[in-house]
Structures are given as structure tokens and as C-alpha cells.
N, C-alpha and C positions, 0 to 999 in steps of 0.2 A: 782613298776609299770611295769618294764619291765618285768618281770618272771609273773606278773597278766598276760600280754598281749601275751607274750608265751604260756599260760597254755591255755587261753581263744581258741589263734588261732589254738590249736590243736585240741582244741573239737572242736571248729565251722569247721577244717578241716575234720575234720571225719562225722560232718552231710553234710558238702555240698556235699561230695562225694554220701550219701543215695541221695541227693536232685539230683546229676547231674545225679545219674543213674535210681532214680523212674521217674521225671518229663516227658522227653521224653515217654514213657511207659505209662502216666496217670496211675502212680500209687499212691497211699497213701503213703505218705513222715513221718507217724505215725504206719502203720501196712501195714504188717506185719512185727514183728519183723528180723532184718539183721539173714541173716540165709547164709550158703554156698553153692552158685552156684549149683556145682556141687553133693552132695549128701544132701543137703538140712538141715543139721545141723545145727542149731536156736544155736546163738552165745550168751554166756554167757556174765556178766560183767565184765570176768577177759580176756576176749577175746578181749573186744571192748577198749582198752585200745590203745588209739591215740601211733604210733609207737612201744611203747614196747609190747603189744601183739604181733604184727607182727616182732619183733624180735626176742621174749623168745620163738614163736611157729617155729623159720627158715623159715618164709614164707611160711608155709603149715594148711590145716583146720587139727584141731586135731582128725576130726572125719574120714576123708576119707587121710589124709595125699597128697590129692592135692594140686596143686600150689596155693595161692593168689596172685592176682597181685599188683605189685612192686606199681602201679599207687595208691591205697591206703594210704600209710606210707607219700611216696613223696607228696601227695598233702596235707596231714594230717601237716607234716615236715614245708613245703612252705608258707602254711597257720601261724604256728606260726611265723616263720622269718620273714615274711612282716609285721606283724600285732607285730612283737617286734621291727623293724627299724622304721614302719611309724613316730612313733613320731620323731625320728632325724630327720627325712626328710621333715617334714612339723609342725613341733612343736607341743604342747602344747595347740592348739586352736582350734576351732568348724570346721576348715578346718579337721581336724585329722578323723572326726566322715565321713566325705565325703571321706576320705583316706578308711578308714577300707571297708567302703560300696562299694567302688571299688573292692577294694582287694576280697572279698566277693563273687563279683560279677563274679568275673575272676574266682576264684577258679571254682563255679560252672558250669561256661562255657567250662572250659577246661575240666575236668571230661567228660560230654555230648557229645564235639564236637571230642575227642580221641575213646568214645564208638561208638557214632552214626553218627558222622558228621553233628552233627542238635545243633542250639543254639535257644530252644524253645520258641516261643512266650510267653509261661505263665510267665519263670522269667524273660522276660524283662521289660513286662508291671509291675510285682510286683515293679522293683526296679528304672523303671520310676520312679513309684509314691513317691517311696522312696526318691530320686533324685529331683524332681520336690520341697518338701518338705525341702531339705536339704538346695536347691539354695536359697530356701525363706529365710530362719534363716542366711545360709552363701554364700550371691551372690558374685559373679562376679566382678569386676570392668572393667568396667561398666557393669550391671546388665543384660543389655539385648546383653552381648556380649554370654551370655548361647542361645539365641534364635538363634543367629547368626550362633554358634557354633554346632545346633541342624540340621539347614538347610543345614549347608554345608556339614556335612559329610554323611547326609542323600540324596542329590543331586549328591557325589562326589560319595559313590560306588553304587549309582542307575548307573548312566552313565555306570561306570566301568562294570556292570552285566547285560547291557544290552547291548554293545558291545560283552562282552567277552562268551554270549550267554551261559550263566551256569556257566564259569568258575569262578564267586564268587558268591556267594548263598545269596538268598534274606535276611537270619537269620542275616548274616554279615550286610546287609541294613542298618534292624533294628537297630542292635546293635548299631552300627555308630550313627546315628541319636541320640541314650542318652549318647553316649559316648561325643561328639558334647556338648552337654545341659550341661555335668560334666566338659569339658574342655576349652569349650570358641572356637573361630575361629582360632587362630594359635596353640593352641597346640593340635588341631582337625586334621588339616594337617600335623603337626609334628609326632603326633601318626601312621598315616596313612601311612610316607614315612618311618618310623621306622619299622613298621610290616612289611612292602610289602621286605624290607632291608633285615631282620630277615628273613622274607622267604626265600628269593631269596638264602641270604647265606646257611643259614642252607639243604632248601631246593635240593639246587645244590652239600652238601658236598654226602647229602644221596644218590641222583645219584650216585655220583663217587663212595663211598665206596660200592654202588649199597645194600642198605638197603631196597629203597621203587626199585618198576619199575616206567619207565619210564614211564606211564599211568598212576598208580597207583594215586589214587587221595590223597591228604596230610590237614588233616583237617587247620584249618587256623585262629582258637579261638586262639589256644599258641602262636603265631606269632603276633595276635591283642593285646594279657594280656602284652606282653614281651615291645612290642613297645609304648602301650599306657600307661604302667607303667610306662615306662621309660621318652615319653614324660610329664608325668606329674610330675614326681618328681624330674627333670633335666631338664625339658624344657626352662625355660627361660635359662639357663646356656648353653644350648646347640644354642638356636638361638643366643645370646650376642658374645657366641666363632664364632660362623660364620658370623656374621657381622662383628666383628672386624678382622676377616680371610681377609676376602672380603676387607675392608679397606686397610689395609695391601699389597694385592694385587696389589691395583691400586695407 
């Protein structure tokens, strides 16, 4: 089951990457067939081969020997390893199907929001509905703590973007708000303090080794997938460790 779930996450990592980089674009996520950027070379079957095409070819189209980007493989790569650990990390159960749909979900946004900086209305409302669907079969305890969890994080980076006058983008809103629905009220604010974390750090190394500039703007989807995967697949362990911190303390 694990090497199913590997084989699975690399092909579904190889269409979400079509999906993150047609949707923006309003393109057809069906035609035209993947072809290469740059001199327009319509990719065979032995091409489209999740990682090892982009191995056996050194990272270059075989027709023009330009670069492909790295961002391909990686997310292709990323996509199985999540989708081969989920079950450790949330077992065996109908939560696992809400695992994968996440995971899913993040892939596609990160692709999009590294190209464009946009995390498109079209798949959030798809994977609402997905989501919405999921919570019904496998809610919540308590059940309307998804409603809860829906409000809050959709309240919390409104505020946030409407202080910071641009500097977090409305797509983030959205997101939050099903991110919210999939994770309930605390692990909607754990997710939240986790990305902004993740930012901050990451964020500030690339300053210093002076990678982005200091204006430059730094999409903020990887920082959302990284933090809210994390709160959800360690969150309770991670709030339990700071309570008992905090005890401990005083």
C-alpha cells in the first residue's frame, strides 16, 4: 500500500503541477497536450515520466536542450512522500481521504503561487466542495467546530489584509477560511502562527544570504502548506507540549 501511494502521489504530482500552472491562465487542464515552454515541443510518454524523465533527460527539453525547471520533479517527488507518510500520521481511516485532499490541495497552490503569486478562486471553490463533503462522512468533534474553524481564519487574515493594506492577499482570505472548515478552531490558529513562523524565518534567512531583495515580494502559499501541514498532522502534540511547558513554568 505504501509504494500504491507513492506511485499514485507522483502522478497526481505531475498533473497538479499542469493544473497549478493552466488554472491561473483559464486554460484547459485536458489540452493542449504538455509541450515545452520554450520551443514548443509536445512531450512524449517516455518524457512525462514523474521524476525519472527529468532525470534521464538532466533537466533539459530533448528538443531544444533548454532548462526545465527544478520546480517540476520537486513537487512531483513531494507529492509522493506525503501521500506515502499520510497514513502514519493519521492512520488507516476516512480522516486519511481528508489527509490526501489536503495534501492535494497544497501541491496545487504552491505550483501557482511560486509561478504567479495568485492562489485561484477556481480550486478553492472545487475543493471547498470537496471538503464540505468530506466533513459530512468524517466531521469534527464536535461537528460544528469546522464552522467555527471556517469563521476564524477567514476573520483573522481579513483583518490581517486589511491593516497590512496589500501585504497578504485576498487568495490567502479565501484559503484560510477552508483551511478553517478542514481544521477546526485551534488548529486554524496553530496553522496560522506556524506559516507566519516559517515565513518570518525562512523569509529573513533569504534577506541575509540576500537571495530575494528587500522589496521583493515572497509568495506565501509554501509557508501556508508547510505550517498547516504541520499543524495538522502534530497539532495536538504540539499545543499538549506547550501546555505542559507553560505548566511547568509556573
Amino acid at each position: 500500500m505504501n509504494i500504491f501511494l507513492i506511485v499514485y502521489g507522483l502522478v497526481f504530482g505531475s498533473f497538479f503541477n499542469v493544473i497549478g500552472l493552466r488554472v491561473p491562465l483559464k486554460q484547459s487542464i485536458v489540452r493542449p497536450r504538455s509541450a515545452c515552454p520554450t520551443c514548443g515541443h509536445q512531450l512524449t510518454p517516455l518524457e512525462l515520466i514523474p521524476v525519472i524523465s527529468y532525470l534521464f533527460q538532466k533537466g533539459k527539453c530533448r528538443g531544444c536542450q533548454s532548462r526545465i525547471s527544478p520546480i517540476y520533479p520537486i513537487m512531483e517527488l513531494l507529492t509522493g512522500i506525503l501521500f506515502a507518510a499520510a497514513p502514519y500520521l493519521v492512520g488507516w481511516s476516512g480522516e486519511l481521504v481528508v489527509a490526501l485532499t489536503l495534501i492535494s490541495l497544497f501541491m496545487i497552490i504552491i505550483v501557482s503561487d511560486i509561478h504567479y503569486m495568485i492562489i485561484p478562486d477556481k480550486i478553492l471553490i472545487w475543493f471547498a466542495g470537496i471538503f464540505l463533503l468530506e466533513r459530512i462522512f468524517f466531521p469534527l468533534n464536535p461537528w460544528w467546530d469546522s464552522l467555527v474553524g471556517a469563521v476564524t481564519g477567514f476573520t483573522l487574515l481579513l483583518v490581517i489584509a486589511i491593516v497590512s493594506k496589500g501585504g497578504m492577499g485576498f487568495g490567502d482570505v479565501k484559503l484560510y477560511a477552508v483551511l478553517g472548515f478542514v481544521l477546526g478552531f485551534k488548529l486554524v490558529l496553530l496553522s496560522f502562527f506556524l506559516s507566519t513562523l516559517y515565513g518570518a524565518v525562512i523569509g529573513g534567512m533569504a534577506l541575509l544570504f540576500r537571495i530575494v531583495n528587500k522589496r521583493q515580494p515572497i509568495p506565501f502559499g509554501p509557508f501556508i502548506a508547510a505550517g498547516t501541514l504541520s499543524a495538522y498532522f502534530w497539532g495536538s502534540n504540539i499545543i499538549n507540549f506547550y501546555i505542559d511547558f507553560l505548566n511547568q513554568g509556573f
